[in-house]
Every structure is written in structure tokens, then in C-alpha cells.
N, C-alpha and C positions, 0 to 999 in steps of 0.2 A: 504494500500500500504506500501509497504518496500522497504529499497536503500538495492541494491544488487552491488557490484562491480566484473570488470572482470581482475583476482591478476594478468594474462597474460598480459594483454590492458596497466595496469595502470602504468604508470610512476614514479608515486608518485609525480605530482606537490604540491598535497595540495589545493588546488582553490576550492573544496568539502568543507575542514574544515574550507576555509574562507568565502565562500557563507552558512554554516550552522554549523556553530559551537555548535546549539546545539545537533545534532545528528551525527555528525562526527569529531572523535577523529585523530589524527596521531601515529600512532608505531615511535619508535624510528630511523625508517630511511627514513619516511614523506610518508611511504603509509597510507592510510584509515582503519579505526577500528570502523564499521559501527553497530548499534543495530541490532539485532536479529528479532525483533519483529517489527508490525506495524507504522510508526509514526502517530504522533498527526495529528488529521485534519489540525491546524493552522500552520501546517510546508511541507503542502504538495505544495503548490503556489511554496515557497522557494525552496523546494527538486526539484522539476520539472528545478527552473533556473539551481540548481546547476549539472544538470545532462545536459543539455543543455550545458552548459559553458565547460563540462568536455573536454579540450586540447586530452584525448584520447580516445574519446567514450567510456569508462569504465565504467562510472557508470549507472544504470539503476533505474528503479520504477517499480517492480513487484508487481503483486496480492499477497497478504498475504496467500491466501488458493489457492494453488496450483491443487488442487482435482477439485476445479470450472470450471478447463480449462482443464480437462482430466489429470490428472498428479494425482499419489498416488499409493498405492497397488490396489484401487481399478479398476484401470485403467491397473494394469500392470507393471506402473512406477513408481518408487522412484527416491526420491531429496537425494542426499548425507545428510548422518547422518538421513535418516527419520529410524523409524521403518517400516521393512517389517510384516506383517500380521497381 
């Protein structure tokens, strides 16, 4: 699983990088600056509050392989920035 945020939703309270400081950073004007990649098993309890807690429903917990759930070239669709073919 991976925190994915929605840049539209979000407010930029910050309450992400205080319930999980160590997988969410702040940018310079206190929105989230989320990893890339999967997190650790031992941060997903936490990521789940912190996505709970989020003031603007922004934040989420997605499947890391998006191809599992129909999504990719295979399928037809691409994620922004994936490669096509």
C-alpha cells in the first residue's frame, strides 16, 4: 500500500505529517510531500489513522500495483507519468 493525496481536497492542514512523520514531509507552504513507493508494513496501522483523521478527505491508501485492479497498458489505462506500452 501507498499514501496517495488529492492536491484539489487538500488544504494543507499538516495533521498527515503529525500522525506520520515518518512518511510525510511538508512543502514549504504545509501541503504533503508523500513517498513514491510502498510503505513499510509497520507504518500501515498508523497511515490508515492518518488518512482517517485527514480534516479533508485527501489523503488515501492505495494498492501499490495498480495493474491488480485493472489499471495499466494492459488494461487500456495508464496512471499519470506511467509508461505506455
Amino acid at each position: 500500500m501507498r499514501l496517495v493525496v488529492d492536491p484539489v481536497a487538500c488544504d494543507g492542514h499538516g495533521l498527515c505529517a503529525e500522525l506520520l512523520p515518518e512518511a510525510v514531509d511538508l512543502d514549504e507552504w504545509g501541503y504533503p510531500v508523500l513517498p513514491r513507493g510502498p510503505l513499510p508494513p509497520g507504518l500501515l496501522g498508523r497511515a490508515g489513522r492518518a488518512v482517517a483523521a485527514c480534516p479533508a478527505l485527501a489523503l488515501r491508501l492505495v494498492d501499490v500495483e495498480p495493474v491488480a485492479r485493472g489499471w495499466g497498458p494492459s488494461a487500456g489505462v495508464t496512471l499519470p507519468g506511467e509508461p505506455v506500452g
